[in-house]
N, C-alpha and C positions, 0 to 999 in steps of 0.2 A: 549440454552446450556450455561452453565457456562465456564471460563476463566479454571476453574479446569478440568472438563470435554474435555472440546477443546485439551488442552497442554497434559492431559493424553496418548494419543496414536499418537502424533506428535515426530517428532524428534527435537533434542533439537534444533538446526537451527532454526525452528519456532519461537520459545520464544525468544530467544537472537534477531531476525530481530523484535520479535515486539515488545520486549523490548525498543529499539533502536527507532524505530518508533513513540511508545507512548512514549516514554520521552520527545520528541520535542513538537509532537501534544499538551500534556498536558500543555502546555508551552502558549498554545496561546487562549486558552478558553475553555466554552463550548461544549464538547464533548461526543457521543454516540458511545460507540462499541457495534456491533453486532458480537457474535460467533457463526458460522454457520459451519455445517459439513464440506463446500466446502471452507470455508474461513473467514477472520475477513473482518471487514467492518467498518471504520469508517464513522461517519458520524454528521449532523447538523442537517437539516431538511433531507438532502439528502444524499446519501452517495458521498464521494468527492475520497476518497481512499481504499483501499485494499490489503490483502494479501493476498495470495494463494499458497498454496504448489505446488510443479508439480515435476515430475521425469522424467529424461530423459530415452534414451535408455538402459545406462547403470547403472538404476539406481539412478544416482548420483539425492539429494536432491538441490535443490533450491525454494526460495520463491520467487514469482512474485508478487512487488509493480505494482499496477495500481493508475495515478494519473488523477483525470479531472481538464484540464486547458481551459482556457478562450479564448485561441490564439493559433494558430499554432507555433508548437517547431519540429524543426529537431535538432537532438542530437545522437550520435553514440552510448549513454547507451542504447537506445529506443529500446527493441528486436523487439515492435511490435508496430503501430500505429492504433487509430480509428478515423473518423473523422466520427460523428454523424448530424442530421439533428439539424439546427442552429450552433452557437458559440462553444461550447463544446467537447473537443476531449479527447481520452483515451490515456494514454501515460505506456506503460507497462516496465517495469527496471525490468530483472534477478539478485538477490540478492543472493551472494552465500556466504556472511557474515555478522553478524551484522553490522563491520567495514565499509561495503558498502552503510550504511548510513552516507554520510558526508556531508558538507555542502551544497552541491547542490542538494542531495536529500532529504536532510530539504527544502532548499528556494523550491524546487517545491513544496513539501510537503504543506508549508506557502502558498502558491498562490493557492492552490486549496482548503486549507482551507478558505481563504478570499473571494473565486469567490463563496463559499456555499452555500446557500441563507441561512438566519437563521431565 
């Protein structure tokens, strides 16, 4: 699916978070996005991060960054945690603004671009 296709039937939220998102990313290399029904996907060889639309009960839009880091992170943004088999854990941030990418959800952003294999 195209970038054009994805954002057509998203709300605008989506684009501005990934606006926001990809403007860092592209900042630090070689980069693959995937557009998929269920979400974007960046990626190297692997995929490192992601965004995902989700609706709560009321409705209300937000987009959920998922980031894979290297090391165990307790953090109070973290709505949800994964700790996967080996090194590698999922770290999920409710984003309910572009603005909501600020400097600490670049440097995670940066860390799990780095830990990618390429």
């Amino acid at each position: 699916m195209s970038a054009t296709e994805y954002f057509s039937t998203g709300s605008p939220l989506e684009r501005s978070v990934f606006d926001a998102v990809h403007a860092h990313l592209e900042t630090l290399g070689p980069l693959t996005i995937e557009f998929l029904s269920v979400g974007i996907f960046f990626k190297r060889v692997r995929t490192f991060a992601e965004l995902r639309p989700q609706r709560d009960r009321r409705r209300q839009v937000r987009v959920v960054l998922s980031v894979l880091l290297s090391r165990v992170v307790k953090h109070p943004r973290f709505a949800r945690t994964w700790h996967g088999p080996g090194s590698r854990s999922a770290y999920f941030i409710d984003l309910h603004a572009a603005s909501d990418v600020d400097e600490e959800i670049r440097d995670w952003l940066t860390e799990a671009y780095a830990a990618s294999p390429t």
